[in-house]
C-alpha positions in Angstrom: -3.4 -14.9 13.2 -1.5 -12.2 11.0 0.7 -13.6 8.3 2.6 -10.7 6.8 4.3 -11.0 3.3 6.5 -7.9 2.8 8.3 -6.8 -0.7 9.6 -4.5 -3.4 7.2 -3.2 -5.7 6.4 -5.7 -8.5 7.7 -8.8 -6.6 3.9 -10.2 -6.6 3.0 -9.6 -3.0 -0.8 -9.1 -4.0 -0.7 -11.6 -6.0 0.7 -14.1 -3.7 -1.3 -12.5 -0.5 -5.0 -12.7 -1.9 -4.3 -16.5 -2.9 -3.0 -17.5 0.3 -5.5 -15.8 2.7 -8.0 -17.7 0.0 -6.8 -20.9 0.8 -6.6 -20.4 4.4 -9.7 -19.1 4.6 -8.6 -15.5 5.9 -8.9 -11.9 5.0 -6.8 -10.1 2.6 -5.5 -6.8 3.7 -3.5 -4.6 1.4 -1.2 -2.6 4.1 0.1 0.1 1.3 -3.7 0.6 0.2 -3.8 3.0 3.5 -1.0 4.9 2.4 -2.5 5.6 -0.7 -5.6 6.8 0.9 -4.0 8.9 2.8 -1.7 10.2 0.0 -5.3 10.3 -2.4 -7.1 12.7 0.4 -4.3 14.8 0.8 -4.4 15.4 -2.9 -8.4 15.9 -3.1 -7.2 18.7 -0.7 -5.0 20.2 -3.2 -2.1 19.4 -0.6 1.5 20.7 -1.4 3.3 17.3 -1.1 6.3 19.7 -1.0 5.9 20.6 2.7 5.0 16.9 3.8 7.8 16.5 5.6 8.0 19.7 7.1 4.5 19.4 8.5 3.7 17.9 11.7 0.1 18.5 12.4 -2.7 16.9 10.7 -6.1 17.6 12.2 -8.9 15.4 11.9 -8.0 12.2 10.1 -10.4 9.9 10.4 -9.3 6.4 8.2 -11.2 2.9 8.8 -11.5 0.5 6.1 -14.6 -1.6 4.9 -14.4 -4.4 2.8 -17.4 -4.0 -0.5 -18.2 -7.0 -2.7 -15.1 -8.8 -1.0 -12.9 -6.0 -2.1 -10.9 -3.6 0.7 -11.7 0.4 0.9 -10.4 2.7 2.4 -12.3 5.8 4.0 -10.4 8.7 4.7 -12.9 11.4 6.4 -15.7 9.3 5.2 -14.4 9.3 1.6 -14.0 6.4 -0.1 -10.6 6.5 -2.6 -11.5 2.7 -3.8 -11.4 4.4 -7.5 -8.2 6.5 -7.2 -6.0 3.7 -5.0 -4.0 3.0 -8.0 -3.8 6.4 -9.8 -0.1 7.1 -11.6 0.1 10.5 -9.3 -1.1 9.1 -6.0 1.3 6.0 -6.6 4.1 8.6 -7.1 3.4 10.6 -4.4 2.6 7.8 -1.6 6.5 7.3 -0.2 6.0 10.8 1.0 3.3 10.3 3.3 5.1 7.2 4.9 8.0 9.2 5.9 6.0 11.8 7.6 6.3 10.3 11.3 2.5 11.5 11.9 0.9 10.0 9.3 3.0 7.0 9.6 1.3 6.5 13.3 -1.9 7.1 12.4 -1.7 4.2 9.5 0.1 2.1 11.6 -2.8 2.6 14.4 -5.4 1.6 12.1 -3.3 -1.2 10.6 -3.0 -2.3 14.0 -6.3 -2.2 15.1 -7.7 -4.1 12.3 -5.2 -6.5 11.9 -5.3 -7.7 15.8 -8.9 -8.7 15.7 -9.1 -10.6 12.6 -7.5 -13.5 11.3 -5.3 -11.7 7.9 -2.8 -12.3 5.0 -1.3 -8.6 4.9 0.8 -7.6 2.5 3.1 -4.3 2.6 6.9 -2.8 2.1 7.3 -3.4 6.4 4.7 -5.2 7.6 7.0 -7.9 9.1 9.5 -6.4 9.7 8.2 -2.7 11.4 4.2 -2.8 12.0 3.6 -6.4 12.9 7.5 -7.7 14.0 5.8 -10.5 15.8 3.4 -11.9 13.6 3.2 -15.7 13.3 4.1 -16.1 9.7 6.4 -13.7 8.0 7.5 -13.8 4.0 9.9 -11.7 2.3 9.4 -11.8 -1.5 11.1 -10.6 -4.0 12.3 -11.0 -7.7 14.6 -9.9 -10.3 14.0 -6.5 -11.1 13.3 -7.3 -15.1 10.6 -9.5 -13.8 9.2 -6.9 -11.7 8.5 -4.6 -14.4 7.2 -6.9 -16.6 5.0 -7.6 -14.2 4.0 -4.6 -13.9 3.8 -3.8 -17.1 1.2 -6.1 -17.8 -0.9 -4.9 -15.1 -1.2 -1.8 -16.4 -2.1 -3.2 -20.0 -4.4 -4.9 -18.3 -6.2 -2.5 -17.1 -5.3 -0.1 -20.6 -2.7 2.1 -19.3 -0.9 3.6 -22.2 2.1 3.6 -19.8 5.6 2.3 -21.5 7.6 -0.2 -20.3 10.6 2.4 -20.0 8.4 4.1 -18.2 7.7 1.5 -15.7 11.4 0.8 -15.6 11.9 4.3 -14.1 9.0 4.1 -11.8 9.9 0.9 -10.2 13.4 1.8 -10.1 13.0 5.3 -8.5 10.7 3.3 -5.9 13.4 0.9 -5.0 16.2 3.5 -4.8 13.1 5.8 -2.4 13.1 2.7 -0.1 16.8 1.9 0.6 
């Protein structure tokens, strides 16, 4: 079974996703967490993000994911980018790589792949709705964008981020206006 819950940044799609496939005794799978691998190897390669949509040939991407003391990873070439999933820069630079048509397959492959032979919560900007259209349970979330980024903004506190809430503001913003 694949229950997708797709959503603006902010709107509490993790939040919502790890206590659901919790209850239901499933697997959570974060569906942007494979963009961001992508996006983090590209940028242990010192890739110019610049040409990303210009560039139409990637050789030799390799991504699975493996789940470590009940927490996802996601190997890119055999590299694990657990640690650098949630980095300022990589979160920044991660709407690039889904517009790039080739990458976008290859995620989507392994998204589909995984997802079809396990029972998941997966959560995502277009998992519904693009990746997984017939999926037996689909949510749309979403929430006022001042509640967003105070959502946000606590996460980040949390884990003692020095990040302003103006700062957050823009990010979140600039994300939204990115995915129109």
């Amino acid at each position: 079974m694949i229950i997708t819950i797709d959503g603006p940044a902010g709107s509490g799609k993790s939040t919502i996703a790890k206590k659901l496939a919790q209850k239901l005794n499933m697997m959570h799978f974060n569906g942007g967490s494979l963009f961001r691998g992508v996006t983090a190897y590209l940028h242990h390669l010192n890739f110019d993000f610049s040409t990303l949509k210009a560039k139409t040939k990637f050789k030799d991407i390799e991504l699975t994911v493996d789940y470590i003391n009940n927490e996802q990873h996601v190997f890119v070439n055999g590299i694990d980018f657990f640690n650098h999933l949630r980095d300022n820069e990589i979160s920044n630079l991660t709407p690039l790589v889904g517009e790039n048509i080739q990458l976008r397959s290859l995620i989507d492959q392994c998204l589909k792949s995984f997802c079809n032979t396990h029972d998941v919560v997966i959560e995502g900007r277009d998992m519904g709705s693009y990746v997984f259209p017939n999926a037996e349970i689909k949510i749309f979330l979403t929430s006022s964008l001042e509640v967003r980024e105070q959502r946000r903004f606590k996460q980040e506190q949390e884990k003692g981020s020095n990040i302003t809430l103006e700062q957050i503001k823009a990010e979140i913003k600039a994300r939204d206006d990115f995915d129109k």
